[in-house]
C-alpha positions as CSV (number, residue, x, y, z in Angstrom):
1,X,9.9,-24.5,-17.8
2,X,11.0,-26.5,-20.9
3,X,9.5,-29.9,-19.2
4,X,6.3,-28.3,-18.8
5,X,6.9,-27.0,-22.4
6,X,6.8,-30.5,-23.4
7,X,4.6,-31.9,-21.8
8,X,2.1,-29.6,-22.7
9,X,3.0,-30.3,-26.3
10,X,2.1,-34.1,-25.5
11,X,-1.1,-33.4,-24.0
12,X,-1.7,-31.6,-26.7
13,X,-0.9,-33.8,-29.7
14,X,-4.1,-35.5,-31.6
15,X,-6.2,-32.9,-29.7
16,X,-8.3,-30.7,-32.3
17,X,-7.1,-27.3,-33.5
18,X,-10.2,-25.9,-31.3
19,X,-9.1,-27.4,-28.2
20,X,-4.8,-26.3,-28.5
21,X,-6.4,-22.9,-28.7
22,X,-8.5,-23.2,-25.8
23,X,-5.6,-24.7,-24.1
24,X,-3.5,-21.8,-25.1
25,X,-5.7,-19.2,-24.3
26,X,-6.2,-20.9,-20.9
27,X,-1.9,-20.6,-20.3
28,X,-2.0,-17.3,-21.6
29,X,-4.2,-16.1,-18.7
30,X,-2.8,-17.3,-15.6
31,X,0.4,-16.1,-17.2
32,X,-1.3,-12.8,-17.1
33,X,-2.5,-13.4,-13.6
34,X,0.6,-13.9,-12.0
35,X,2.2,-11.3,-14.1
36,X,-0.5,-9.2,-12.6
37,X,-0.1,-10.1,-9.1
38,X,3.7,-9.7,-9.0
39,X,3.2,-5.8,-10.5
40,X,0.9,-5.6,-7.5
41,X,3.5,-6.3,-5.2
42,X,6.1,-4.5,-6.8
43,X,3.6,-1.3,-6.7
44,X,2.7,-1.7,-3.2
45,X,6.4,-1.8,-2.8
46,X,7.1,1.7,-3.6
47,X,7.1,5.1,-2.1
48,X,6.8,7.4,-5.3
49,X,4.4,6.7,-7.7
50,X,4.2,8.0,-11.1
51,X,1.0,8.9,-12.6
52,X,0.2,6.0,-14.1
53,X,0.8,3.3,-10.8
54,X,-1.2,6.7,-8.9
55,X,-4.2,5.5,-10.7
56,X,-3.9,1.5,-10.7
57,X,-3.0,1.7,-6.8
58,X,-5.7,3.7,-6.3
59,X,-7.9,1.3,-8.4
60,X,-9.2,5.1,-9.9
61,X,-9.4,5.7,-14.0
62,X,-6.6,7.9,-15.4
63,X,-9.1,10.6,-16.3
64,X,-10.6,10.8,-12.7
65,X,-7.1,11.3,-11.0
66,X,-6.3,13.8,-13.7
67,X,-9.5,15.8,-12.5
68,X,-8.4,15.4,-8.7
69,X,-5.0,16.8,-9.6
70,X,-5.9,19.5,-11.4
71,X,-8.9,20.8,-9.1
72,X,-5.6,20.6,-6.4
73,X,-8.0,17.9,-4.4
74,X,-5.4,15.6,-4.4
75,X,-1.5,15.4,-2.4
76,X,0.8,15.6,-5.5
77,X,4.0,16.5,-6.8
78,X,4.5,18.3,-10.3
79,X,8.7,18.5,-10.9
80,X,8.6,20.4,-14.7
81,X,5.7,18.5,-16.8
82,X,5.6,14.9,-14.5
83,X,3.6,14.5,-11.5
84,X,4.4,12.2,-9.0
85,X,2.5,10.8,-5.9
86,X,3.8,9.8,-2.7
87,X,2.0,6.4,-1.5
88,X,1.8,7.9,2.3
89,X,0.0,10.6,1.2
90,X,-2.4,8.8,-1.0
91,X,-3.3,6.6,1.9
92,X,-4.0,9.4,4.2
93,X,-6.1,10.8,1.7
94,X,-8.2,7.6,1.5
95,X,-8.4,7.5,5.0
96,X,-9.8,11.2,5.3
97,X,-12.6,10.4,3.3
98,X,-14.4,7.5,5.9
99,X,-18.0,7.6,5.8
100,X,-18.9,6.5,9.2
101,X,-21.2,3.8,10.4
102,X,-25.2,4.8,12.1
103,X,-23.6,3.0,15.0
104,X,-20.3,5.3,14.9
105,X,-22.4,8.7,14.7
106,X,-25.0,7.3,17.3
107,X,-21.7,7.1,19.7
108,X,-20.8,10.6,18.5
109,X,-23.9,11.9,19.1
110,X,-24.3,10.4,22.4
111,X,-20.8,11.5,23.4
112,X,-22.1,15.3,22.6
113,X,-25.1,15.2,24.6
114,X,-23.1,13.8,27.7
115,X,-20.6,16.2,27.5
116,X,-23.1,19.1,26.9
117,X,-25.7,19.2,29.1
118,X,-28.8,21.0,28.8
119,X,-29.1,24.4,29.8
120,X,-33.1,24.4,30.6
């Protein structure tokens, strides 16, 4: 890390104050992208989620999973004041909600009619 340090500090000397900041702003995001990337693996890691990990796993504003908790729409824990979420559940809870293809319900449907004949 402190070679990269320095060389960066080469590249970097005689270049115009406009273009160390671009530079810098440049590191400072794919810093933040891998920092990002590793919390996502950490998070799909666990079992238990607190509130806050609820909503970024389920990619969902903090305000929206506080309406699905509170309307009861929603697996969750509530030990005292905190409210937890296990990642199972959440997932099964995704999965209930599948909005199925026109090819999916034409299979459905045909399934029925087989199964059911007509009684004329």
């Amino acid at each position: 890390m402190d070679q990269a340090l320095v060389l960066a500090e080469q590249m970097l000397d005689g270049q115009s104050p406009a273009q160390v900041l671009a530079y810098q702003i440049f590191a400072q995001q794919q810093v933040q992208e891998r920092v990002d990337a590793l919390e996502n693996i950490f998070l799909c890691q666990k079992e238990i989620f607190n509130f806050d990990e609820a909503a970024a796993y389920l990619s969902m504003s903090k305000s929206t999973l506080y309406k699905l908790t509170s309307r009861k729409e929603i697996p969750h824990y509530k030990p005292n004041r905190f409210v937890f979420f296990e990642k199972a559940e959440l997932d099964k809870w995704i999965r209930a909600s599948v909005v199925k293809t026109d090819g999916q319900l034409n299979d459905e449907a045909n399934s029925y009619i087989m199964s059911h004949p007509s009684r004329v």
